[in-house]
N, C-alpha and C positions, 0 to 999 in steps of 0.2 A: 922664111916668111912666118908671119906669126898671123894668126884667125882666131876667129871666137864662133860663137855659135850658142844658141837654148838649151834647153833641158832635151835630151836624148830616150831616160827611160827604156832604156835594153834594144832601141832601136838606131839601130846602127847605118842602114841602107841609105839614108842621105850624105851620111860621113863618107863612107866607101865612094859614093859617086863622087862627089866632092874632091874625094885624093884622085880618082881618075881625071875628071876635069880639068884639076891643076897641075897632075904630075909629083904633088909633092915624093916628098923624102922624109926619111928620120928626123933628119933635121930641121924642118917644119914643125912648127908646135899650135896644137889647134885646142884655145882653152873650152872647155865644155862649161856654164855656168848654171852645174849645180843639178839634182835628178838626173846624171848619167845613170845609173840602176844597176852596176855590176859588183857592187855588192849587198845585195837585195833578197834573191831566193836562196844563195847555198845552196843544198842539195834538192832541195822539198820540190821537186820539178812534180811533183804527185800532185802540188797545190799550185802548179802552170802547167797546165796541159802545153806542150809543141813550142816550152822556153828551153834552153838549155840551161844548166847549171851552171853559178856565177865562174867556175875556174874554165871550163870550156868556153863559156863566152869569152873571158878574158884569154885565151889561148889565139881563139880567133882574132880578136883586136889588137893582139900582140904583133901581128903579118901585118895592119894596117901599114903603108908608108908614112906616118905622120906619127908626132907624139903628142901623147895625149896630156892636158895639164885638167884635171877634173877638180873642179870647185863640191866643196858635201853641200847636197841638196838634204831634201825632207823623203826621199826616196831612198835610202841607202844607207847602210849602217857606217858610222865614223869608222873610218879605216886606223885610227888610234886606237880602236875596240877589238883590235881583230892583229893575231899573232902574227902573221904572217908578213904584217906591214913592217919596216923600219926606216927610221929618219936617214935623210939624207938631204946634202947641201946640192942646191940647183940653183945657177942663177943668180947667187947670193942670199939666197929666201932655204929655208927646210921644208921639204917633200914629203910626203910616206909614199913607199914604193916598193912592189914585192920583187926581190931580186931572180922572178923566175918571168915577171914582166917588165923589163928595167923601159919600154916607153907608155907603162898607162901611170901616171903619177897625180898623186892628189894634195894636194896645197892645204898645207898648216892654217888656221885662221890669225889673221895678226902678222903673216910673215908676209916681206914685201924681195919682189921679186924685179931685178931687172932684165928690160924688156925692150930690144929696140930702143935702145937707152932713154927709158921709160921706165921711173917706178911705181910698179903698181901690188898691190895688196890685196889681200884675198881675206872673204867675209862670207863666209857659207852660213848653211842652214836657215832654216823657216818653220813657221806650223803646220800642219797639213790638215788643209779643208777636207780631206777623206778620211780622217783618221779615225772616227766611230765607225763608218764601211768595214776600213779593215782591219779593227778587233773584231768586229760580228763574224768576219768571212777567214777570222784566223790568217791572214795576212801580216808580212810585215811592218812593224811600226816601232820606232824607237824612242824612249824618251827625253833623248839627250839631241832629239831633232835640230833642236833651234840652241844657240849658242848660249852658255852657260854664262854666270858672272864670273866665272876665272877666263872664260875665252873675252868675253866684254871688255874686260881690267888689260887682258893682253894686248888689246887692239887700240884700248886706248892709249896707253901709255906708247905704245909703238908710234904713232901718230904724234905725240905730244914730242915726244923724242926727233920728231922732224919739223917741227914747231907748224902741225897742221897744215901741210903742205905735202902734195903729193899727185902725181901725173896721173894714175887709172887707180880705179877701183873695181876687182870682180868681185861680185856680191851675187849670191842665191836670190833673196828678195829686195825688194829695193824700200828708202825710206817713205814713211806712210803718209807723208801728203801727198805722192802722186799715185795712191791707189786707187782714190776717187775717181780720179783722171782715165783708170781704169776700167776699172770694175764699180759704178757710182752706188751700187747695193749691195753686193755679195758678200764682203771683206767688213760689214757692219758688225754683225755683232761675234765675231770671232779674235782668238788671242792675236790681239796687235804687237805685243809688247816689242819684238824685234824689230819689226816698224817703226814703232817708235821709238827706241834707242837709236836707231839706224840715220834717224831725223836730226835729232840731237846731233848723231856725229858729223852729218853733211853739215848742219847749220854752222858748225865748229872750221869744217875742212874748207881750205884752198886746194882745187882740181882741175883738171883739165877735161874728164870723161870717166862718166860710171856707168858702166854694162851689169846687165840683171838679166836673170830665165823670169821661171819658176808661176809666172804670169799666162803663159802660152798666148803673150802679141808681142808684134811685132810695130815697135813705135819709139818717135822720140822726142823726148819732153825737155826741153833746155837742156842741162847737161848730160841728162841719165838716157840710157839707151836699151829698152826692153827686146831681149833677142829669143827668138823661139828656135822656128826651123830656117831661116836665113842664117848666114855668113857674113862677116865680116873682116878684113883687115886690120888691124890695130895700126 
């Protein structure tokens, strides 16, 4: 079976009941859309009191029954940034995966993935409305958060390549006419710009269902589906 679910942020305890609930297995894959947070503090647990360190966490989530398919949020450094990661083919789509955690795996931007023969594509990163907090607080913050124009160019052309047609979309934030819908102030005067790229490419794409975090609700707007701490089935 295949689920999805919101942004996680190093908390794990609804996932775990979750896999008791259902029983899964390894072979269960539960996509996380975007601010999972296990690659976040590294060692610096001096600057989280009572967190563990991103490789203990990730040891732990390793015993989960289920595998993980993590979209990059605005929480957590690109695991392309980070040695430890290397590409691998999943699904027909390219992963980064440490081969010391071969089921916590995070999805390439631009790479399309089949799914329940379903394809669907993955489109992470965002800006982060905290992001002066945590420079001030020496916190993590990275500036390759939100997707670059070489990740933009990838995803587009990947899309065009299918002549704009495609079954799912996981996306971190979702495109910026339905933020309003959302948040009808907050998201005003902050950097849209992924938003609105994000717009562009719905306005372009034939789909069937596009799942989003990164919001923290839970709602759904025609096709787009904002997931936080619910579940879902694909």
């Amino acid at each position: 079976m295949i689920y999805l679910t919101g942004d996680t942020h190093r908390d794990f305890r609804r996932v775990a009941d979750f896999c008791g609930r259902m029983d899964t297995n390894k072979n269960d894959i539960l996509v996380i859309l975007g601010d999972v947070g296990i690659n976040y503090i590294g060692n610096d647990t001096h600057k989280y009191p009572g967190h563990l360190n991103d490789e203990n966490l990730k040891r732990l989530l390793n015993e989960l029954p289920i595998t993980l398919l993590c979209i990059h949020g605005n929480h957590e450094i690109r695991p392309e940034s980070l040695t430890a990661y290397e590409e691998r083919v999943w699904n027909c789509g390219i992963v980064y995966v440490e081969p010391e955690f071969p089921n916590i795996l995070f999805a390439k931007d631009g790479e399309i993935y089949e799914l329940n023969g379903k394809r669907c594509i993955a489109i992470g990163g965002a800006y982060s409305v905290d992001k002066e907090y945590r420079l001030l607080k020496d916190m993590g913050w990275w500036a390759d958060e939100q997707p670059s124009a070489e990740v933009k160019k990838r995803v587009e052309e990947r899309l065009a390549a299918e002549k704009w047609q495609i079954d799912i979309i996981f996306s971190h934030t979702c495109p910026y006419k339905y933020i309003h819908q959302i948040f009808p102030f907050v998201y005003k005067d902050i950097d849209n710009s992924t938003e609105k790229w994000l717009d562009m490419v719905e306005n372009k794409l034939d789909y069937s269902r596009w799942y989003c975090g990164h919001m923290h609700k839970t709602r759904v707007i025609d096709k787009v589906q904002f997931m936080y701490e619910d579940f879902t089935e694909l």
